[in-house]
N, C-alpha and C positions, 0 to 999 in steps of 0.2 A: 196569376198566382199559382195555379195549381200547376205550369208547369214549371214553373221556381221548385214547387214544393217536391215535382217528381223530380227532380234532379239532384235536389238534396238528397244522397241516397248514403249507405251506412257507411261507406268508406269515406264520405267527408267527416263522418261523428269520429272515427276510425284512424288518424294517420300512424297508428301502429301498423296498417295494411300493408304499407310501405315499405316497412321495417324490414324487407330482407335483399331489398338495392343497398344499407344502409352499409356503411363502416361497421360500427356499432356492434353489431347483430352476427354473432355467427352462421354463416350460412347451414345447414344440415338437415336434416330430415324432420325431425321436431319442429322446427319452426318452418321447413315448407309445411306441412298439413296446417300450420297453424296460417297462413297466408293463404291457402285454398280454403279453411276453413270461414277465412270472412271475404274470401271472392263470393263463396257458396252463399255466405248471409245475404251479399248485396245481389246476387241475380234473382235470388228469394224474393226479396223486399221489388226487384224492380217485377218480377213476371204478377206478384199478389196486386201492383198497383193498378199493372192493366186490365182486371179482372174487375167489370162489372159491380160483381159478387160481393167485392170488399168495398165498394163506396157506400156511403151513407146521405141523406137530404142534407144536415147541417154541416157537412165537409167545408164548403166554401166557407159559411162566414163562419165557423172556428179557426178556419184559417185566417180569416180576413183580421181577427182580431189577436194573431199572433201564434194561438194554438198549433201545435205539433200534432197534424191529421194522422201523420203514418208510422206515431210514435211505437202503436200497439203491437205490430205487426216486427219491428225490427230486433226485440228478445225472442221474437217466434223465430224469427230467422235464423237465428246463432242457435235457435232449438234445434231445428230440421235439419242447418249443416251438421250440427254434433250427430241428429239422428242418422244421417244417412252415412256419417263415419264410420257406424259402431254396425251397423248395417252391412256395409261394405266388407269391413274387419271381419268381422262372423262367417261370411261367403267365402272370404278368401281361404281362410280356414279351415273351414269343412272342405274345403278342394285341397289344400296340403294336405291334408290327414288323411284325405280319400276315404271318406267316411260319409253316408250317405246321415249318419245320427252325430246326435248332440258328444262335443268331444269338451275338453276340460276349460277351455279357453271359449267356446261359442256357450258353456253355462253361465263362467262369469260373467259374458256382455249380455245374453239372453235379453235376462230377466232386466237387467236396467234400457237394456233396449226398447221394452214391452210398457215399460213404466211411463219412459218418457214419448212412445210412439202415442201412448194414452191420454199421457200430460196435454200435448200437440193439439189434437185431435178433439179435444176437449175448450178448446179456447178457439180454435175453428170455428167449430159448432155455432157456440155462441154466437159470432158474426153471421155465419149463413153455413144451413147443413150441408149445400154442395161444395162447400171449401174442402170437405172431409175428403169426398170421395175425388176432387181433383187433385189431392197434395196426395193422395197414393197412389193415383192411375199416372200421376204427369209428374208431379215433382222429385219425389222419390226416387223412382229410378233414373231421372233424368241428373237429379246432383247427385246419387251413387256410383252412376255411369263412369261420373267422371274420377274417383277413388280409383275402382278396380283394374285399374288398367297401369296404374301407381304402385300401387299393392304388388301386383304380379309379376310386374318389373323388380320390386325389390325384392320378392321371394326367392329369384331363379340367383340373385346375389348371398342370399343366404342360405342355397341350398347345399346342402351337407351337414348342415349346424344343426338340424335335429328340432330346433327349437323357433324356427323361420316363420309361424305361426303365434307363438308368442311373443317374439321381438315386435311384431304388426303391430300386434294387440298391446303391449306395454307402450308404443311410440304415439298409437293413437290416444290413450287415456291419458298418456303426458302432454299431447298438445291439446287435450280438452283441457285439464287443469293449466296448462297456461295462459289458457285463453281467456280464463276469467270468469267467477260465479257472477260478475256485477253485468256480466255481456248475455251468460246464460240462463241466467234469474231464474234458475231453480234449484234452491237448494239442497234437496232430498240429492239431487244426482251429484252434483259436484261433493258431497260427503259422502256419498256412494263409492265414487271414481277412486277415490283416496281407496279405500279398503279393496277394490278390485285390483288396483296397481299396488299395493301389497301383496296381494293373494300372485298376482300373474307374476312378481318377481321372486317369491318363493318358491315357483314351480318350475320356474328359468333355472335354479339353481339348481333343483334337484333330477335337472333332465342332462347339465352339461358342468362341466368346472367351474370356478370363478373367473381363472383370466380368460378362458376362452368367451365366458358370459361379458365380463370388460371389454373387450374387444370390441365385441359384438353392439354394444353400448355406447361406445365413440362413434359405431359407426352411424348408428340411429341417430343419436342425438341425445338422448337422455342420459347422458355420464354423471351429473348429478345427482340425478333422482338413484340411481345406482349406488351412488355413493353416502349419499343420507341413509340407504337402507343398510347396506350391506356393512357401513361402517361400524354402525350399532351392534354387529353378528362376528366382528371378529375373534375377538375373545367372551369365555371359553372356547376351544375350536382343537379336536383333535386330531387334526389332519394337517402336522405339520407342513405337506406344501401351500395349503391356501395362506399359512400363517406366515411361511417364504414370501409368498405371490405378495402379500401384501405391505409386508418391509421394504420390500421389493419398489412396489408401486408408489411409496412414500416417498423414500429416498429418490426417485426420478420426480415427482412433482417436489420436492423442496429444492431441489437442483433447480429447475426450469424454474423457480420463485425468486431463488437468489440472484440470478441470473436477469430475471426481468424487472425487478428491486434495487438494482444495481447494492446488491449487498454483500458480490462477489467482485462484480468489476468496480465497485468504489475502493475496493480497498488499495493502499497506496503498494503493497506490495505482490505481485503475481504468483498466482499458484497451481499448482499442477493440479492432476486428477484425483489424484488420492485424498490431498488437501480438500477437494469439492469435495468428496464421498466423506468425509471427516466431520465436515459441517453439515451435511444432511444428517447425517447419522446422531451429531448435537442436539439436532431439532427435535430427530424423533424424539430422544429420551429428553430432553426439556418441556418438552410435551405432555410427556408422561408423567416427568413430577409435578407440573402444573395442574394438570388433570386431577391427579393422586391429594396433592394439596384441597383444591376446590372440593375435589369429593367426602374428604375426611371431614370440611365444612360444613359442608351441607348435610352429613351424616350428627352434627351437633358435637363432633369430637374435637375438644378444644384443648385438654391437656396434654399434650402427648410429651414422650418422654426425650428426651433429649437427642439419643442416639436417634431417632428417628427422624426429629428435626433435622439433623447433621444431614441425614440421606438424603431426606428429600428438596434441601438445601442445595447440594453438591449434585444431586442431579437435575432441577430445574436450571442451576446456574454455575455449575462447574465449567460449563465451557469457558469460559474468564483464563482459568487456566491453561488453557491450550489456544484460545484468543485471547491474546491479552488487553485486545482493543473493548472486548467486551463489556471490559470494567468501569469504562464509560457507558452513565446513562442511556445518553440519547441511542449510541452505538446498538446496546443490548436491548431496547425497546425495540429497534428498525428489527431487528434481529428477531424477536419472538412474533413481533405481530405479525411478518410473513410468517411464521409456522402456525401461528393460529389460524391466518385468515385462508392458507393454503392447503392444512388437514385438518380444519375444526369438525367436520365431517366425521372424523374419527373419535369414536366413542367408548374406550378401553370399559368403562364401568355402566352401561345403559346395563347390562343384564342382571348386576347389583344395586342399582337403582331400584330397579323396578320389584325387588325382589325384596327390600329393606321396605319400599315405600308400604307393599303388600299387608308384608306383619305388622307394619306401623309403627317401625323405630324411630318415628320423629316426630312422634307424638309430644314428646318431653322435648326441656331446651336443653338438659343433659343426658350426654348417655348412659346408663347404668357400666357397671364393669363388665357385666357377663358379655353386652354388647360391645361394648368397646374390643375386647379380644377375640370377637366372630368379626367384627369389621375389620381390623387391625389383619387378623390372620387373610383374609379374603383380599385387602389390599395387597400384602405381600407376595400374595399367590399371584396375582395380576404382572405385579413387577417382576416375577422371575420371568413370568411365561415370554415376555415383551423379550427380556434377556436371553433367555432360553431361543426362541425365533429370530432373534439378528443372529445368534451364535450359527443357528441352524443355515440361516439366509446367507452368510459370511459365507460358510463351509461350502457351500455348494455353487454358489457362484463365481468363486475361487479368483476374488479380487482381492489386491493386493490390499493393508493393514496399515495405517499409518501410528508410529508408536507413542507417538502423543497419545490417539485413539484408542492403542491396545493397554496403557496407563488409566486412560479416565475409565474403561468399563471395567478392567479389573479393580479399581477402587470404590467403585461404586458397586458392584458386586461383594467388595467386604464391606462397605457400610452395611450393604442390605446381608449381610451376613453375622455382622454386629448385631441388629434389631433384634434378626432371628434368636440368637444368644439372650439377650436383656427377655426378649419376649416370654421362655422357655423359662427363664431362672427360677421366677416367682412361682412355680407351677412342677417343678422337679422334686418330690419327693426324697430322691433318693439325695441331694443334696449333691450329686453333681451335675455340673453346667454344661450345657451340649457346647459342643466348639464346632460351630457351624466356620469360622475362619481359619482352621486348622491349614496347615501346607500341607499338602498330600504327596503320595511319591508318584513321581514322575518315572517310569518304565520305559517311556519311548521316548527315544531320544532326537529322534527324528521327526517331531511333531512340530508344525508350526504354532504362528502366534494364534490365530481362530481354531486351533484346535485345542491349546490351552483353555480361551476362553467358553468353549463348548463344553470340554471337559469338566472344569470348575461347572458351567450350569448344569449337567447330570449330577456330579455329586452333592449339590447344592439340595435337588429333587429329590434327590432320596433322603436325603437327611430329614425337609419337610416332610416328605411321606410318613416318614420312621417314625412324626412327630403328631401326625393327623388326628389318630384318636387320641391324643390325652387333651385336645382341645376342651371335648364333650366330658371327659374321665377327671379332668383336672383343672381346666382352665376355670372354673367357676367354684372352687374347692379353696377358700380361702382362712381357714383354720388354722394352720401352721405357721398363719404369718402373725409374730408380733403387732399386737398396737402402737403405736408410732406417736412419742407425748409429745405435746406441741405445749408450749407455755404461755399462757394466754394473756396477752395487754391489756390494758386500761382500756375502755370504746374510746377517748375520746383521741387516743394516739391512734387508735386502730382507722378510724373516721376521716381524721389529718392527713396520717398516710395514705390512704388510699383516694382521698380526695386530691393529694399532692402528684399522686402516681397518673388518676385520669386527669387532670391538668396536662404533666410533661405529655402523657402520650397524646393529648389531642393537641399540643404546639405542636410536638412534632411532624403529626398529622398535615397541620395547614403546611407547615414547611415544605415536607415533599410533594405536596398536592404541589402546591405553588410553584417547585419546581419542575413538577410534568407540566405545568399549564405554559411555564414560559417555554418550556420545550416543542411544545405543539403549537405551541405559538409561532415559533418562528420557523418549524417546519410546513406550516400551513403557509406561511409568508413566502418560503422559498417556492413550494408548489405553484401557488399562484401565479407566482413569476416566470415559473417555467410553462405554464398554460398560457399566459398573457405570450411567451416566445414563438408559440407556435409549435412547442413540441407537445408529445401526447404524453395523458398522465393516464397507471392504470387503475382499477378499480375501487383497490386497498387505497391508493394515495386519494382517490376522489372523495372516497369515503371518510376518511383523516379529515379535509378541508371539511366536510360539512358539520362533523362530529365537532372540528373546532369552534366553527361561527356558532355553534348550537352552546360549545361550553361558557363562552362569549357571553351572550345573550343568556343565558343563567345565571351568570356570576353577577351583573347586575342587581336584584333582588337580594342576592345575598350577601352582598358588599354593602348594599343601604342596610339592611338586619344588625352588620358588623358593626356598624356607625352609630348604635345604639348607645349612649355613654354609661353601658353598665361595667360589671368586670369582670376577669379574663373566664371564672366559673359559670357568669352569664352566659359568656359567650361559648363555651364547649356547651353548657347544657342546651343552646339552642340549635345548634349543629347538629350532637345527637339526637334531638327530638327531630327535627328536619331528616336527620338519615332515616330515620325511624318511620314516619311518619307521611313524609312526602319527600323521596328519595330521588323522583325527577325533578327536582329543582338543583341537587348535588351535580354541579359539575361534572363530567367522568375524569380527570386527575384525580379529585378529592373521594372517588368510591374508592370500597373497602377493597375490589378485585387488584385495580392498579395501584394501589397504596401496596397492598402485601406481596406484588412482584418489587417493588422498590426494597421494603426491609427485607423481602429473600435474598436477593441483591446483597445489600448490605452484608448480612448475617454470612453468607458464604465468602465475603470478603476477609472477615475478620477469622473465621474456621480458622485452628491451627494448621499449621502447614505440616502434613506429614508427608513422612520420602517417599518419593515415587516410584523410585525403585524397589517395589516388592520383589521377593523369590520368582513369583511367579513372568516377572517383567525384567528380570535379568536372565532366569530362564529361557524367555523369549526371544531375545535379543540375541543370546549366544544361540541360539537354532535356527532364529535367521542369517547367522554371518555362515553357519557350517552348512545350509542350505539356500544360500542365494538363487542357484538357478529350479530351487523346486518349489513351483509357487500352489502348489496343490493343497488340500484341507485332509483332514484325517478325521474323520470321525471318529470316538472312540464312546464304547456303550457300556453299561458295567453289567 
């Protein structure tokens, strides 16, 4: 029995150890230490077995009777590896730096170093005091040993990068947190590790660029973790190339999405490269007004005025018109959920978040006005800047414009120049209206299509500018405006009506739920099938099957709820109490996120159609036919 029990050792508990023979698993650097990390557990767990030291009298027969003898010892183990990680990282470190003292990166592991070297050493104890002084004279260096020699290998690859010391130290903290708090059963540290891999990716940025730091980040292994952080820090940002770099960066992973989604190569008809860049470029700003929408939500802004609907309409789902295929459902679903699940990373509004949540504008389930046009204004700001940085990104990478593309951003640029307009009116004393859509004159004639649209976003900037302070001087200054007489009904028509109103919109409701559910219905069906063939499905699509058997398996319960023979107001009012109330039982078709890209959908269908030939887009056209062969961008600055 005991030598069954020594052979049971932590990589049988473990077949994640494995994990980097696997397909599966990308191979890199993050996930080697994470695979030395539980080699390191298990040579642990096997040297403390042969030790004397660690046996007890009742060993046998708690084993005899099934007991796990060498249970204790195997979270000590994933302790010691982790310690000798961050041990090793520390050494290497003060040898880049060539510093005999404490540098910025051996502070942060310090002290968590010292914590958990204590932690260790303290549950040692317990079992037998000379555990103490064996696990520092013999183990320690003995699984450090095997680190730095890793470590120094990768340095002499990152040397030049300034930052070869911190890239160590962010790749080890990353494969501690993937390792698992349930492997390293202490939670002080793994909530530690979090705010030290924040702090050390802070200080990565402040020593080198950002693409240089991405880079650097693919090569490690941790380009996620990268991206969770840095996503959040885009905007504000005034250093227009990181705001390039990262349009930039977009636009290549929605390409390689579409690509691997087959949402480029399904289409029945072939397209060039422009055409790609066209639909990246869709995504971003689809993106954006999804984002923009969710966040006006969540901000509790629920009335908003028309023209702004229109914007944020036409730019979640204007692409329709320049895809026509889009106008189909299912088509435009495939279509967002690769932009979501391939930059949901990207966080236009975290720094409005956090800034709104601070003062406690969601304390109320309505907004006041004075907040609604601090929010309103600070959205807008968001949305040029987005425009202002492809304008910028365009110009300088001096690719070519397709005029489908050069149509849908200068119209969505006069939507959001409409807003501005409506926004401003109520608030203009002097009783004239800014014309933030005004045609400007055009001087150079020689300008391309991206330097139109650049141009139009400076004059755009200053017009907001011009307009900044009357936010605070005016925007909450509501004296001049008439009272507005509303004539008031009988309650019991009032009652009627709006009981008639929440009826249609909760049929409607089941209606389109019902039709995402058969939608993923039979896209989960095709999936399957194509798993069952032998070919490989990727992540996003794995995730679709499971998310369907899960909507599956819910609609049950609330299909018997429906069966209830009351009537049709029974049944919306059980619905909303269920969304309300216990919101995991709601199918995801029937939540309120994918219901309202359905009516965006819709709602941007019915938009009036206006012509697309602006000034500014026959401008365009005639500067491209007298410039064909000059495919250069112009900046112009006012």
């Amino acid at each position: 029995i005991s030598c069954l029990a020594r052979d049971k050792t932590i990589v049988d508990d473990n077949p994640s150890v494995g994990l980097t023979n696997s397909d599966e698993v990308e191979f890199n650097r993050v996930n080697y230490l994470v695979w030395v990390l539980h080699e390191s557990a298990r040579s642990f767990s096997v040297a403390i077995q042969t030790l004397d030291l660690a046996k007890s009298e009742p060993e046998l027969s708690n084993a005899w009777i099934g007991v796990d003898v060498h249970a204790w010892h195997k979270h000590i183990a994933y302790q010691v590896a982790v310690y000798a990680l961050l041990k090793a990282a520390i050494e290497v470190e003060l040898f880049l730096s060539q510093k005999r003292y404490t540098s910025p990166v051996s502070e942060l592991l310090s002290a968590k170093t010292l914590f958990l070297g204590e932690f260790i050493e303290n549950q040692l104890n317990a079992k037998h005091p000379k555990l103490v002084q064996w696990f520092r004279t013999v183990e320690v260096p003995r699984i450090a040993g095997s680190f730095i020699p890793l470590f120094k290998k990768w340095s002499v690859e990152y040397a030049g990068s300034g930052v070869a010391g911190v890239i160590l130290a962010i790749s080890c903290c990353t494969a501690v947190r993937k390792l698992g708090s349930s492997r390293i059963s202490c939670a002080l540290l793994t909530e530690s590790i979090d705010d030290v891999l924040v702090e050390l990716m802070d200080l990565s940025c402040s020593l080198v660029t950002v693409d240089k730091l991405h880079h650097l980040a693919i090569e490690a292994g941790f380009e996620t973790d990268f991206l969770l952080h840095f996503g959040k820090k885009v905007l504000p940002n005034k250093n227009i190339e990181d705001v390039e770099f990262w349009i930039g960066l977009v636009q290549k992973k929605l390409l390689l999405a579409f690509h691997r989604e087959s949402v480029i190569t399904g289409k029945q008809t072939s397209i060039d490269k422009t055409e790609e860049g066209a639909l990246a470029t869709l995504g971003i700003f689809a993106f954006l007004g999804r984002e923009t929408r969710l966040f006006l939500s969540e901000m509790n802004i629920k009335d908003l005025d028309e023209q702004i609907k229109d914007f944020l309409s036409y730019l979640e789902c204007g692409s329709l018109y320049i895809c026509p295929e889009f106008s189909s459902l299912p088509e435009y679903q495939l279509f967002i959920e690769v932009v979501i699940d391939e930059i949901g990373w990207l966080d236009f509004y975290a720094p409005l978040r956090s800034k709104f949540h601070h003062d406690g504008r969601r304390s109320r389930q309505q907004a006041t006005q004075a907040e609604k046009e601090i929010i309103l204004y600070t959205v807008l700001t968001v949305c040029y800047d987005v425009f202002s940085g492809y304008a910028h990104y365009s110009n300088s990478s001096q690719q070519p414009m397709d005029a489908n593309l050069l149509s849908f951003l200068l119209r969505s640029q006069t939507l959001l120049s409409y807003c501005l307009e409506e926004y401003w009116a109520a608030y203009d004393k002097s009783g004239e209206s800014m014309k933030f859509s005004e045609p400007y004159a055009q001087s150079n004639k020689a300008m391309t299509n991206s330097s139109i649209l650049l141009e139009k976003s400076v004059d755009l900037r200053k017009r907001i500018n011009s307009q900044d302070g009357a936010t605070v001087r005016k925007g909450t200054n509501l004296s001049g405006i008439d009272p507005v007489k509303i004539e008031t009904k009988p309650l019991y028509e009032r009652i009627v009506r709006e009981s008639t109103m929440k009826l249609v919109s909760a049929s409607n409701d089941i209606w389109m739920g019902t039709r995402l559910l058969f939608i993923d219905v039979r896209d989960a069906f095709g999936l399957l099938v194509k798993q069952l063939s032998g070919n490989k499905i990727t992540n996003r699509e794995r995730g679709k099957i499971k998310r369907t058997l899960n909507d599956i398996a819910t609609l049950v319960p609330i299909t018997i709820l429906m069966l209830i023979p009351v009537s049709a107001v029974g049944h919306a009012a059980m619905l909303a109490a269920i969304k309300k109330y216990i919101p995991s039982l709601i199918p995801s078709p029937y939540s309120s996120k994918r219901l309202n890209l359905v009516k965006q959908l819709e709602r941007t269908k019915k938009m009036e159609a206006e012509p697309w030939a602006s000034e500014d887009t026959v401008r365009a056209r005639e500067t491209s036919k007298e410039n064909e062969e000059d495919k250069s961008f112009t900046v112009t600055t006012p």
